[in-house]
N, C-alpha and C positions, 0 to 999 in steps of 0.2 A: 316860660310860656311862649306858644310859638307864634309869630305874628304877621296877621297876612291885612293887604291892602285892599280889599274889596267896596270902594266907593263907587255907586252906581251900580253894584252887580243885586239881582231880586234872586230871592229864594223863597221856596214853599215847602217846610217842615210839615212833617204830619207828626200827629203823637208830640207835638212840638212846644206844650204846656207845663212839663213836669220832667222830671230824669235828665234821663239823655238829651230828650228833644229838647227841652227846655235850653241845655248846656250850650248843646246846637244853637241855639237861635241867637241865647245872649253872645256867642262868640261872633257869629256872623254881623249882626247888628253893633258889636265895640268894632268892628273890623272896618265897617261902612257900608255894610249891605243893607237892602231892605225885606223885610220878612213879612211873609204869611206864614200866621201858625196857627194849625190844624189842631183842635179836638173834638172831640164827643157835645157835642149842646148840653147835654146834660154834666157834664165837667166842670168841678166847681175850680179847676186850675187856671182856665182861662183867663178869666178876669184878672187873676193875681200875678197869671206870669206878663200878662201886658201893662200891668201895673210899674213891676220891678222892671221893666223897660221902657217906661216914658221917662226913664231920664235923656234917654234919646229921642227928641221928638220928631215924627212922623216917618220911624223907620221900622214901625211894626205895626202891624191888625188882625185882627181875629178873622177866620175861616170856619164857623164848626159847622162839622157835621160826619157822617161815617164813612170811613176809606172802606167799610165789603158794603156800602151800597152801589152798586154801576152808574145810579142816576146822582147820586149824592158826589161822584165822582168826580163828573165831567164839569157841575155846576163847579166844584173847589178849583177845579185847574183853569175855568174858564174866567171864574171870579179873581182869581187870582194874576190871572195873565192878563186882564181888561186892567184890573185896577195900577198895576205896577207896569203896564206895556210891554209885558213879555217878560221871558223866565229863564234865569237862567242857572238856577240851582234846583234840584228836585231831589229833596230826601226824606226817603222811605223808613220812616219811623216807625209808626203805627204797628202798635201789637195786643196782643190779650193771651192770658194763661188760662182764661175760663173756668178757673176753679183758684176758691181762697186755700189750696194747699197741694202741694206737691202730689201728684198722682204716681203710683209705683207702675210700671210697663209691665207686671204682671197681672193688673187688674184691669182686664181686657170687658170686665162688664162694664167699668166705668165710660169705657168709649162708645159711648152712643154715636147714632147718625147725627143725631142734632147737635153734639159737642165738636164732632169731627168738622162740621158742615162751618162751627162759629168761627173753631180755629183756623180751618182753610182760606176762608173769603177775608175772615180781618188780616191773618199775618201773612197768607202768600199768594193768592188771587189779587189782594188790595194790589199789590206792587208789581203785578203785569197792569191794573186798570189803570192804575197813577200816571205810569210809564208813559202807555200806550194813549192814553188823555194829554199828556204833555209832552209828547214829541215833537209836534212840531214847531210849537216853542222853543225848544230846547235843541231842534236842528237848527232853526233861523238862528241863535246865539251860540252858538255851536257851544252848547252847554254841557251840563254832566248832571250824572245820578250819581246816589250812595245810598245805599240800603243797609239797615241795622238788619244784620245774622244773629248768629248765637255761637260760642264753642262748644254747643251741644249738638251740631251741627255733625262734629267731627266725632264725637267718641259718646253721645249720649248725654242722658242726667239731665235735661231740663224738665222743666215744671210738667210733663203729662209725652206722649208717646207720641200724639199728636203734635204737639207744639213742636218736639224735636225731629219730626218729620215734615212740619212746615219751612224749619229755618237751613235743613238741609235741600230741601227742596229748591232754599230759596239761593243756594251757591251754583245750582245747574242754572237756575233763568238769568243770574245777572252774567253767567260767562256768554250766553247763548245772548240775552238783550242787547251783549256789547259789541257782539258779532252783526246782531241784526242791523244796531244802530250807526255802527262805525263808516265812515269816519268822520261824522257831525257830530255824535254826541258820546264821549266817553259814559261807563257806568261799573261801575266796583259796590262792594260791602266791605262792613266790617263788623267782624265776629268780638263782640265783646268777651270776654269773662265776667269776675263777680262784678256785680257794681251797687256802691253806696247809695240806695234809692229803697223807697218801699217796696217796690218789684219784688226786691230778693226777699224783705224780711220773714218772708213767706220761708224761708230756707235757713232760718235759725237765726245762730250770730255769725254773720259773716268777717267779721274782723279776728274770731280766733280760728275761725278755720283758713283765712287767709295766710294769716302767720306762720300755719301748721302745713301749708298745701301750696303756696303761691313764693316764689324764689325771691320775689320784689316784696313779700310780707306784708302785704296789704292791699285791702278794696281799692279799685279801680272808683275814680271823682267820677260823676259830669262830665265834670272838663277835660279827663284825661281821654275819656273815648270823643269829647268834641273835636278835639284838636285833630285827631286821627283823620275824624267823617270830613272836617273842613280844608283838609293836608289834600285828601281823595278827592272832592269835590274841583277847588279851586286853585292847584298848586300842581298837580300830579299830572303835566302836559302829557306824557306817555305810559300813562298806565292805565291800562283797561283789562274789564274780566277777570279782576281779581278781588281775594278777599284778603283783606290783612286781618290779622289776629293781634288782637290789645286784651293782653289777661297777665301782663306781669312774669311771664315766663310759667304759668302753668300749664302750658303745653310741652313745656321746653324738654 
């Protein structure tokens, strides 16, 4: 397990309750950082992943509310940069498949205006408004981003047509953010593969298709894409505009 020294440094996960995000926050918080973590109000995750983190006291609190609202936006990053005194981690978690099962790219009825519209503003509009809400925080600490991609990014196959044209979309803005932001604030992704979370079970059994498909034979933890987002974040002094790929060599 890799281990970084983050005492004093503040971070604001979004999607930050559950999965990945969750993975994210518990690593930053054993690390020495202090966390806002973002979800839904309606999320009954909240409560319980701040639960299973007060064993660290006074290094986490809740945030909710929706990353595709603009207005809901500005309140999270400003709640969060008042309460912690500025910010120095901003990760772009937050996602939605907007449908309980895999949509085929040839069922072009299923993409409505209003599915396209949910998908756009949660998974890739949210992570210009986060950004662009938290910059100058994140200049004055000469900070960094990390945005959760997908590796359907690159060759297809995620949860709807839409989705996988969210998270490609979303490798053009963070090369282009890092350009815009540099040289105060690094910003990278990272394109997970499978991962052991409810998200996928939407996608069968993952664990025998990993076996059959993945060189490292098996689901990608939490904590294996945490480490990645926290490596990006808080350790990676010269890398910017990029997206690292953690899927076990199934790309490979």
């Amino acid at each position: 397990m890799m281990q970084f020294n983050l005492e004093g440094k503040r971070a604001l996960v979004t999607g930050g309750a559950s999965g990945i995000g969750f993975g994210v926050c518990e690593l930053l918080v054993r690390s020495g950082a202090t966390v806002a973590i973002n979800d839904l109000e309606t999320s009954p995750h909240l409560s319980t992943a701040l639960d299973a983190l007060s064993v660290h006291p006074g290094k986490s609190f809740g945030v909710a509310g929706s990353v595709a609202d603009a207005v809901s936006v500005k309140t999270l990053v400003e709640t969060t940069a008042g309460a912690l005194g500025g910010l120095d981690y901003l990760i772009n978690n937050a996602a939605t498949p907007n449908t309980p099962a895999p949509i085929p790219p040839s069922d072009l009825d299923a993409m409505t205006e209003s599915f396209w519209d949910t998908i756009i503003q949660t998974n890739l509009m949210s992570v210009f408004r986060m950004t662009h809400a938290a910059a100058p925080y994140l200049k004055a600490s000469k900070g960094s981003v990390v945005s959760t991609a997908s590796i359907s990014a690159f060759g297809g196959g995620g949860s709807s047509l839409a989705y996988t044209t969210c998270k490609a979309g979303l490798l053009g803005l963070t090369r282009e953010l890092a350009r815009g932001l540099a040289p105060d604030v690094r910003v990278n992704s990272v394109a997970p593969g499978m991962v052991d979370s409810n998200w996928q079970c939407r996608f069968g059994d993952q664990n025998t298709s990993a076996r059959d498909t993945v060189p490292l034979q098996r689901v990608g933890s939490p904590q294996d894409y945490a480490e990645a987002i926290v490596f990006l974040a808080a350790s990676a002094n010269y890398i910017t505009g990029e997206t690292l790929t953690v899927d076990g060599g199934w790309r490979a």
